[in-house]
BAROTI-373748 format. One record per residue (C-alpha): residue in three letters; residue number from 1; x, y, z. Coordinates in steps of 0.25 Angstrom, whole numbers. Layout:
N
type	seq	X	Y	Z
Ala	NUM	X	Y	Z
...
This chain:
189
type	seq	X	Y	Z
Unk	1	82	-50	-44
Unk	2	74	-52	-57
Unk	3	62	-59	-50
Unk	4	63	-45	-39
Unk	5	62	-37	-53
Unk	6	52	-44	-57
Unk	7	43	-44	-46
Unk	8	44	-30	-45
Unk	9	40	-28	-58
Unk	10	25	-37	-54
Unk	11	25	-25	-45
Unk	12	27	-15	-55
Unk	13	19	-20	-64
Unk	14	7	-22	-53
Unk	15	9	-8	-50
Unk	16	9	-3	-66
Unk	17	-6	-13	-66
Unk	18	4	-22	-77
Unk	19	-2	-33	-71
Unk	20	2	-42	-84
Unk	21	15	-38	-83
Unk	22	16	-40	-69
Unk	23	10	-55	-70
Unk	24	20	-57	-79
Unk	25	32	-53	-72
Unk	26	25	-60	-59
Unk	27	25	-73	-68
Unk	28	40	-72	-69
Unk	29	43	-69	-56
Unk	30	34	-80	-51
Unk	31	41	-92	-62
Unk	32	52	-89	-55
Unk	33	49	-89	-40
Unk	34	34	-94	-40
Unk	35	33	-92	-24
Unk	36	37	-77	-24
Unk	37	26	-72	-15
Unk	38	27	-59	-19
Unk	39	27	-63	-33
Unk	40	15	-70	-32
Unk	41	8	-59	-22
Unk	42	11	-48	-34
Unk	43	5	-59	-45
Unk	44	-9	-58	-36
Unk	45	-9	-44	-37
Unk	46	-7	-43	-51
Unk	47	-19	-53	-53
Unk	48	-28	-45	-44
Unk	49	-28	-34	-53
Unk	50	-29	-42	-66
Unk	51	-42	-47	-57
Unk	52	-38	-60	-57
Unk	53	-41	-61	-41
Unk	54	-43	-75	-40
Unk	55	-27	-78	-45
Unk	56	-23	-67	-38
Unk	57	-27	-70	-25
Unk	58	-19	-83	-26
Unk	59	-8	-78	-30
Unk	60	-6	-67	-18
Unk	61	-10	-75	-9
Unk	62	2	-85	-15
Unk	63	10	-75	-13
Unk	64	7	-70	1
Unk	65	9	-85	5
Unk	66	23	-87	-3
Unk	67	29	-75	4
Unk	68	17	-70	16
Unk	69	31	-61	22
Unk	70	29	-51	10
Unk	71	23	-38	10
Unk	72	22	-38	-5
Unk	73	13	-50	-4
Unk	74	4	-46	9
Unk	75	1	-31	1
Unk	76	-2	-40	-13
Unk	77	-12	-47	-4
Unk	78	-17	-32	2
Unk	79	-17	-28	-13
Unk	80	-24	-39	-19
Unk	81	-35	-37	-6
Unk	82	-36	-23	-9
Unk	83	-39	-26	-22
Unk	84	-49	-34	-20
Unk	85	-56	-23	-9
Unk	86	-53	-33	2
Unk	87	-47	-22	10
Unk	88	-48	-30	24
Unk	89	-38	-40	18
Unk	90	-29	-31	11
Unk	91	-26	-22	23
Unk	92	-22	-35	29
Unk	93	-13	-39	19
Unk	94	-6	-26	20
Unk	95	-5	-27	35
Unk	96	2	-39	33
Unk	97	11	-34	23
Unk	98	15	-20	33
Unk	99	19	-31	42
Unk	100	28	-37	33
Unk	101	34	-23	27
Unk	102	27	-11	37
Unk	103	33	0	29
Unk	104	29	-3	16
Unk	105	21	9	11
Unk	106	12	6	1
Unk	107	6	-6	10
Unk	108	4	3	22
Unk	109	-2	15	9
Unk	110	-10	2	4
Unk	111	-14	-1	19
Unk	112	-17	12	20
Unk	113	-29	14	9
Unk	114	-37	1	14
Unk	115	-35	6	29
Unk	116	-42	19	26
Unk	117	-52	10	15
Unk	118	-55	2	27
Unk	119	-57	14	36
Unk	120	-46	8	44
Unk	121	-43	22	50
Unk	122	-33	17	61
Unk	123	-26	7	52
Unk	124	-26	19	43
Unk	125	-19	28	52
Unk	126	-8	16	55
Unk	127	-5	14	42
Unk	128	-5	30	36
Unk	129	6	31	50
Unk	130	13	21	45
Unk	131	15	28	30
Unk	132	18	40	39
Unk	133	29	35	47
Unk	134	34	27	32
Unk	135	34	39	24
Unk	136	32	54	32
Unk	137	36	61	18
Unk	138	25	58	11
Unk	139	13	67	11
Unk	140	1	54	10
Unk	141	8	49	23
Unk	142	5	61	31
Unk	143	-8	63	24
Unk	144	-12	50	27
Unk	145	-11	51	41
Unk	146	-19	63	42
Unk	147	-28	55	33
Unk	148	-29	43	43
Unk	149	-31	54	56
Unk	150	-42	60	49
Unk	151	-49	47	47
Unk	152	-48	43	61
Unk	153	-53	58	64
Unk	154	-40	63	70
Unk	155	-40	76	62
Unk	156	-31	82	73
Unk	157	-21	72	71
Unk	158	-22	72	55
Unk	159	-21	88	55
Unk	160	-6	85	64
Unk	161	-3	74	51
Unk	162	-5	86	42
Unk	163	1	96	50
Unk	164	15	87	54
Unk	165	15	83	38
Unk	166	17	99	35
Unk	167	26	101	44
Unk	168	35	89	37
Unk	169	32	100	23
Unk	170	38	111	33
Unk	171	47	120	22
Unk	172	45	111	10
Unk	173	37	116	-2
Unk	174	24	108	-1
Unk	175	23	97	-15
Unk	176	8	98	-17
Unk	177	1	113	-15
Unk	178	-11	105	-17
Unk	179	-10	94	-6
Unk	180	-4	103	2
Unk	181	-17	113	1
Unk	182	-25	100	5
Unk	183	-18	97	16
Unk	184	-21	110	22
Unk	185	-36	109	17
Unk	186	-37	97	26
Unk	187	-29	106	38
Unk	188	-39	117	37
Unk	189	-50	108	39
């Protein structure tokens, strides 16, 4: 319990860009179970952004082969690739970590950005349908869709995407005038 705390407070911190404080608390997690993979993984990620690459290679790389069943670790890896603009290896790391956990959102969002980087158009539109299916309440998702048709030059099909969305706002009071005036700009075109 106080090792789980701790480790999501590495998190927290990685996400805050603490990263001092996030070694810290990794160091104490790590004295008490040095092969915690996820651990280890998140320690990497931490060091990547302090641009200490070298190290942090190492030490998410330790991590992936202490515990090579956790999407924590496969993402880290995605992360650290992404970093570092190898974007070929990252997407593979994230594929590996949607095997483990395929409905984990901010992977397949993660997964999303290098796919359309990579003008992956098709591995685009997979991955926005995916966020689609995961989450139909949120606006991005149906955006993103339309997004990933109009890419592949379905325009057809990304004007339905809008269309089917509005239908879901159908006697509720629209949130955002302004998006929602965009959204019919990109209609009326």
């Amino acid at each position: 319990p106080k090792e789980q705390a701790l480790f999501k407070s590495i998190v927290k911190h990685y996400e805050t860009k603490q990263y001092k404080k996030g070694l810290k608390a990794s160091d104490q997690v790590l004295k008490k179970a040095p092969d915690h993979g996820e651990t280890l993984a998140m320690r990497g990620l931490i060091l990547s952004c302090l641009d200490r690459k070298v190290e942090a290679h190492e030490f998410v790389k330790k991590g992936l082969s202490k515990d090579i069943r956790s999407h924590v670790c496969w993402h880290v890896f995605g992360l650290v690739h992404r970093a570092e603009r190898d974007y070929k290896e990252a997407v593979k790391a994230y594929r590996n970590a949607l095997r483990i956990d395929p409905n984990n959102l901010q992977i397949l969002r993660d997964q999303s950005l290098l796919q359309v980087q990579l003008r992956d158009r098709p591995g685009f539109l997979e991955t926005r349908h995916a966020l689609l299916k995961l989450k139909p309440g949120q606006r991005p998702n149906w955006v993103g869709l339309a997004i990933a048709y109009h890419l592949l030059g379905r325009h057809r099909k990304a004007e339905e995407v809008i269309s089917a969305y509005e239908r879901t706002l159908e006697g509720s009071e629209i949130e955002s005038k302004y998006e929602h005036s965009e959204m019919l700009l990109y209609r009326a075109e």
